[in-house]
C-alpha positions as CSV (number, residue, x, y, z in Angstrom):
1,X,-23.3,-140.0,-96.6
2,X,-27.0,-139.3,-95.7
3,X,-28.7,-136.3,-96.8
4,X,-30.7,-134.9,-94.4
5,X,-33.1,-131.7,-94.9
6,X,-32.1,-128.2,-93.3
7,X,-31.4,-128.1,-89.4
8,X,-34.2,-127.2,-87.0
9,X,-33.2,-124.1,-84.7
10,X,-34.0,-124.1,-81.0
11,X,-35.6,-120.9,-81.2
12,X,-38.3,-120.8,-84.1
13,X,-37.8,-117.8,-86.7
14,X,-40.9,-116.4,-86.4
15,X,-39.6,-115.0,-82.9
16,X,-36.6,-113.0,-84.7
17,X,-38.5,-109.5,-86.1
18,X,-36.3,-107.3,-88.9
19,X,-38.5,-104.6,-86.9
20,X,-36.9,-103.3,-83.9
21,X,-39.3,-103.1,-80.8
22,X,-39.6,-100.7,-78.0
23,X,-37.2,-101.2,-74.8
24,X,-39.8,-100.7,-72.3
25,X,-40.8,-104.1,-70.6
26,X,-43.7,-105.4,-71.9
27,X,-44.2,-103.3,-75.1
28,X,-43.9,-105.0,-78.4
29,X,-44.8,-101.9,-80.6
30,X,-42.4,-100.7,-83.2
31,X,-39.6,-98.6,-81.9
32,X,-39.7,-95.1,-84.2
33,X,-37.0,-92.8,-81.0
34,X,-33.5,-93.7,-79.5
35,X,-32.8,-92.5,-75.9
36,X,-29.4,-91.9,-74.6
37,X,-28.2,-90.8,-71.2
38,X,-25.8,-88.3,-70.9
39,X,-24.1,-89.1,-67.7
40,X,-21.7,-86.3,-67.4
41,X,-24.2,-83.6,-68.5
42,X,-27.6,-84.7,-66.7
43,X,-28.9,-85.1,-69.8
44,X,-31.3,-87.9,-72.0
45,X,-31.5,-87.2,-75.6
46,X,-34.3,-88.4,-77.7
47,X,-33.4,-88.3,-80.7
48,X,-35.0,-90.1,-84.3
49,X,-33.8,-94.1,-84.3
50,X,-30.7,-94.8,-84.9
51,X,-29.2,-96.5,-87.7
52,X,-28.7,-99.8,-85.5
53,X,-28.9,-100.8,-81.9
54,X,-26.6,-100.2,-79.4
55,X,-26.8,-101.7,-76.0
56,X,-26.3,-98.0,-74.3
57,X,-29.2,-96.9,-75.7
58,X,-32.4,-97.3,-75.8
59,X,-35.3,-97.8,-78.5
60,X,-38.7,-96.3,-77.6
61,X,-42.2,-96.0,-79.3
62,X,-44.1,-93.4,-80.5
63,X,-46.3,-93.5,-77.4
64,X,-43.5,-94.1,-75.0
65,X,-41.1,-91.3,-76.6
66,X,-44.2,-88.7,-76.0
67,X,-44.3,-89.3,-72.5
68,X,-40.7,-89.3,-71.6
69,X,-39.6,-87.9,-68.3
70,X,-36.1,-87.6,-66.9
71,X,-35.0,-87.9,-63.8
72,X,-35.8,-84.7,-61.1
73,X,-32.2,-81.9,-62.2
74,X,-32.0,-83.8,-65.5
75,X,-32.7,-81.6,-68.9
76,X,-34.9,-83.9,-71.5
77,X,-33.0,-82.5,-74.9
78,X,-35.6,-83.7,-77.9
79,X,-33.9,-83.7,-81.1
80,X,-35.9,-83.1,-84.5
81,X,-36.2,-86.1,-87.4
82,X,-34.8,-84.1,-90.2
83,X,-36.1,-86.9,-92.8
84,X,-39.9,-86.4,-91.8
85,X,-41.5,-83.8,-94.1
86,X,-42.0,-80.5,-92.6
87,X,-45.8,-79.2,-93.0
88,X,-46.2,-75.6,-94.5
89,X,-46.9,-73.2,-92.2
90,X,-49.3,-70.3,-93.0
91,X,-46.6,-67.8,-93.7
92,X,-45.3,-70.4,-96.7
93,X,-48.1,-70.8,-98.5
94,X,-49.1,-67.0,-98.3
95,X,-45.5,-66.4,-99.6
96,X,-46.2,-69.4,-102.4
97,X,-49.7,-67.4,-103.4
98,X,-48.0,-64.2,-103.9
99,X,-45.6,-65.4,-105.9
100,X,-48.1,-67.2,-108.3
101,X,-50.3,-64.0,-108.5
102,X,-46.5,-61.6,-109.3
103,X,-45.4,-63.9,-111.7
104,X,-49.1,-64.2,-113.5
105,X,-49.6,-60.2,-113.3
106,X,-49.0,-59.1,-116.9
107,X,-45.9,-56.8,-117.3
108,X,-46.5,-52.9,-118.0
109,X,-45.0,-51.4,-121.0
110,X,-44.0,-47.7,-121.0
111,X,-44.6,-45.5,-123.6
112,X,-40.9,-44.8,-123.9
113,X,-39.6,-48.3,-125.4
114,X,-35.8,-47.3,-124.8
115,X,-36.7,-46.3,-121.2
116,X,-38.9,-49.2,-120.3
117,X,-35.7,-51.6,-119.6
118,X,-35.0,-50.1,-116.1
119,X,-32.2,-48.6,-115.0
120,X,-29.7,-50.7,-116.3
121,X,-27.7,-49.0,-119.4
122,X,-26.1,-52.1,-120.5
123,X,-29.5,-54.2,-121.3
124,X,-30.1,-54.1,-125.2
125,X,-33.3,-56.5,-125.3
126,X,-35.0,-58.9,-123.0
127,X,-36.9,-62.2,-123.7
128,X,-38.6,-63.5,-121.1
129,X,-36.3,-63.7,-118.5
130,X,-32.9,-63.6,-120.1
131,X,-31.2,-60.2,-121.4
132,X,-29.1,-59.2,-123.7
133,X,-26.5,-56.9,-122.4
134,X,-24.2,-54.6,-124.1
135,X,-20.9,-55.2,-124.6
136,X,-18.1,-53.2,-122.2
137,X,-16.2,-52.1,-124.9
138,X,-18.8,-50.6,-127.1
């Protein structure tokens, strides 16, 4: 019995890539979009990348996915990648500042200590923003 070190592959490993690469000929940039045809509807969807390849579909690049055409009567359908974080838009963060200047605002007390806790009959006493509310029965 000889011992004999590890077998040597016909195709070296360096050539096998975790990272899977665009479908275009000649592009070896990271794929980041999956294209499918939909025959029956005239439609390609380009979508985020899927989970794993599939020979019906195809992976595409950043640069590749941007300029995407379909074929003349065919309807390009460009889904959103829900796991890429959304940027605020101005409307948010105005919404976010108002919220921090109503919440820092100090609270007006009333002269009338029994009428100062609104409208609602049943509210006995109020810390912070929990109540104490009085019982049905009583």
């Amino acid at each position: 019995m000889s011992r004999r070190g590890p077998l040597k592959s016909a195709v070296p490993s360096n050539v096998v890539s975790p990272v899977r690469r665009c479908s275009r000929t000649a592009c070896g940039r990271p794929a980041v979009a999956t294209l499918t045809y939909v025959y029956a509807d005239s439609t390609a969807v380009l979508g985020p990348l899927a989970t794993y390849a599939e020979p019906h579909c195809y992976d595409l690049c950043a640069e590749h996915s941007e300029r995407l055409t379909a074929p003349r009567g065919w309807e390009v359908v460009r889904l959103a990648d829900a796991s890429a974080p959304s940027r605020p838009s101005g409307d948010d963060l105005e919404a976010l500042a108002n919220a921090v200047r109503e919440a820092a605002r100090p609270q007006r007390r009333t002269a009338q200590a029994g009428n100062a806790r609104g409208a609602d009959p049943m509210e006995v006493a109020r810390r912070g923003h929990l109540r104490v509310l009085r019982s049905p029965d009583s």
